[in-house]
C-alpha positions in Angstrom: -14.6 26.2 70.1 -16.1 29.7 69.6 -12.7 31.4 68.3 -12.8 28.3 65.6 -14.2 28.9 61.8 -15.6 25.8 60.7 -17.8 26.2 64.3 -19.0 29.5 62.9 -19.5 28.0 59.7 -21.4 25.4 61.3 -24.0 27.5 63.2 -24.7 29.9 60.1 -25.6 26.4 57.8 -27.7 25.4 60.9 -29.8 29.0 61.0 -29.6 29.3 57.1 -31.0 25.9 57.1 -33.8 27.0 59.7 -34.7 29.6 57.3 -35.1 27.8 54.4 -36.8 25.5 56.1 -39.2 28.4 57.6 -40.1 30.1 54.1 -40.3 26.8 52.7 -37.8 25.9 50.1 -37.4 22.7 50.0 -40.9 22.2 48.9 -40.0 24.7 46.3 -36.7 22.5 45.5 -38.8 19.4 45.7 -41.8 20.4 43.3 -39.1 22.1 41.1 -37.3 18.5 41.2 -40.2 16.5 40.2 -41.3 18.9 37.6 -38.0 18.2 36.4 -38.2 14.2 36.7 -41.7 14.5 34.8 -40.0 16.9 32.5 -37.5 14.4 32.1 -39.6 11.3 32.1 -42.0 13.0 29.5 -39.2 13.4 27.4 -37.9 9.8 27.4 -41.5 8.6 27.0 -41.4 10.6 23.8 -38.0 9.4 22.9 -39.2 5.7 23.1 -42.4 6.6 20.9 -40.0 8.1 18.0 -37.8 5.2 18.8 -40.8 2.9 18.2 -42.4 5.1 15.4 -38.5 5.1 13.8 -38.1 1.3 14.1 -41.6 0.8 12.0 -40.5 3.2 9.4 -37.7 1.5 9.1 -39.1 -1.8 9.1 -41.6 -0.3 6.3 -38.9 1.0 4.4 -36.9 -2.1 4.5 -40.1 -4.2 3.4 -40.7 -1.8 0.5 -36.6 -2.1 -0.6 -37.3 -6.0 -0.4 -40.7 -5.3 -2.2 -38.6 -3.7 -4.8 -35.8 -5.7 -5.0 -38.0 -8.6 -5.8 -39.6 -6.9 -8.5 -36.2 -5.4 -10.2 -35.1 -9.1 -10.2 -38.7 -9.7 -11.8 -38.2 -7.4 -14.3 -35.0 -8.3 -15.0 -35.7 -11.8 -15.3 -38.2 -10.6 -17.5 -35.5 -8.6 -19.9 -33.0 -11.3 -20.1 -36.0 -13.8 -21.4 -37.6 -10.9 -23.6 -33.7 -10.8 -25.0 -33.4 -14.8 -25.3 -36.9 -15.0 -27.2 -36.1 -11.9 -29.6 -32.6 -13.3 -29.8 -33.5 -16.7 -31.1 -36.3 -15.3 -33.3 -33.3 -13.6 -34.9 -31.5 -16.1 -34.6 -34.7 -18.1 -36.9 -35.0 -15.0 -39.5 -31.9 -15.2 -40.0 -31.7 -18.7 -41.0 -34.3 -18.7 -42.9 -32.9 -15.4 -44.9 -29.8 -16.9 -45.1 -31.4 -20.4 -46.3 -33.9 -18.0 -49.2 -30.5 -16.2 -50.0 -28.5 -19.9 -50.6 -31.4 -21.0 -52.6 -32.1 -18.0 -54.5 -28.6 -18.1 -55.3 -28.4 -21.5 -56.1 -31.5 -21.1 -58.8 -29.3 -18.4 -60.3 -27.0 -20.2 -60.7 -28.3 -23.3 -62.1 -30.3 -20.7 -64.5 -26.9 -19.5 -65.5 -25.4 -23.0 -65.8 -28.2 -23.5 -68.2 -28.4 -20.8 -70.5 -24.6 -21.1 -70.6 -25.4 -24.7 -71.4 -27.8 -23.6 -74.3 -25.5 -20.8 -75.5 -22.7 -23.3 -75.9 -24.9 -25.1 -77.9 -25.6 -22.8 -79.8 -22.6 -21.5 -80.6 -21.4 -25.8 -81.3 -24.3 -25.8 -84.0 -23.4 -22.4 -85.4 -19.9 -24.0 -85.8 -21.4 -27.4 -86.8 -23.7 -26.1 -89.5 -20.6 -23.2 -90.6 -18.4 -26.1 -91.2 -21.2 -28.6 -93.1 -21.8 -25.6 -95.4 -18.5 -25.4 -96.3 -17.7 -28.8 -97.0 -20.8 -29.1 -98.6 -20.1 -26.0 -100.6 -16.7 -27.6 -101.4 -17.0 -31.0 -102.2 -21.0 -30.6 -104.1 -21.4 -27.6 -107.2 -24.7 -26.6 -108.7 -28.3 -26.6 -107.7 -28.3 -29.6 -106.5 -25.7 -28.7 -104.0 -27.5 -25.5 -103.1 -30.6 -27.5 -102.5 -28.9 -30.3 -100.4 -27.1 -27.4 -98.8 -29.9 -25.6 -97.7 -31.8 -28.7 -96.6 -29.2 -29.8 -94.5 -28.8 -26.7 -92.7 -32.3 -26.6 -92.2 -32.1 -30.2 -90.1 -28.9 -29.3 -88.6 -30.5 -26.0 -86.5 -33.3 -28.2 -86.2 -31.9 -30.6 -84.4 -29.4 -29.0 -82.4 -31.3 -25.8 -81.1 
């Protein structure tokens, strides 16, 4: 039993033991252990505050993205009616330009279909009053046919102008 190691081994854990126990290192060990859990314990404590602090931030955050959300959606419900008003206001210019523009036109035209209208008539009596004066000229001689002539022109442009 003496001549064996682990005997040896034995009896020097026993006496180291003794003087540890002497000097007093396991209350060193044990004060340095429970600085350690309250190191430890003081850190966790301020791990679940910034866990806490994190998940209200968060929480914030995600209220303010809602927040703004909502109001993009606002505004762009907004846009798209701002777009549909001025749209069908153009839409209502635009007719009524377009209807101006048909009726401007068609008062031009009917202007021009009248004074196309009077031009041909005047150009007919031009013709009409051409011809009487030649027949006239031809079939009646001397002042009497001058007078007649001129008379009849007289009605003729009269009448047809």
């Amino acid at each position: 039993m003496f001549t064996e190691p682990e005997f040896w081994v034995a009896v020097a854990f026993v006496i180291l033991m003794g003087v540890f126990a002497y000097i007093g290192v396991h209350k060193t060990v044990l004060t340095a252990l429970d600085h350690r859990a309250a190191r430890i314990k003081a850190e966790l404590d301020d791990a679940l505050r910034l866990k806490e602090e994190a998940a209200k931030v968060l929480a914030g955050y995600k209220a303010r993205s809602a927040t703004a959300e909502r109001e993009a959606q606002e505004i762009v419900a907004g846009a798209k009616a701002e777009a549909e008003r001025i749209a069908a206001e153009a839409r209502t210019k635009m007719e009524d330009f377009v209807a101006r523009r048909t009726k401007t036109a068609e008062s031009k035209i009917a202007l021009a279909e009248a004074q196309a209208l009077a031009d041909v008539r005047a150009a007919a009596a031009e013709a009409a009053v051409q011809a009487a004066s030649r027949i006239l000229s031809q079939s009646v001689k001397g002042q009497v046919s001058d007078e007649l002539l001129a008379k009849g022109i007289a009605e003729v442009r009269q009448k047809l102008n």
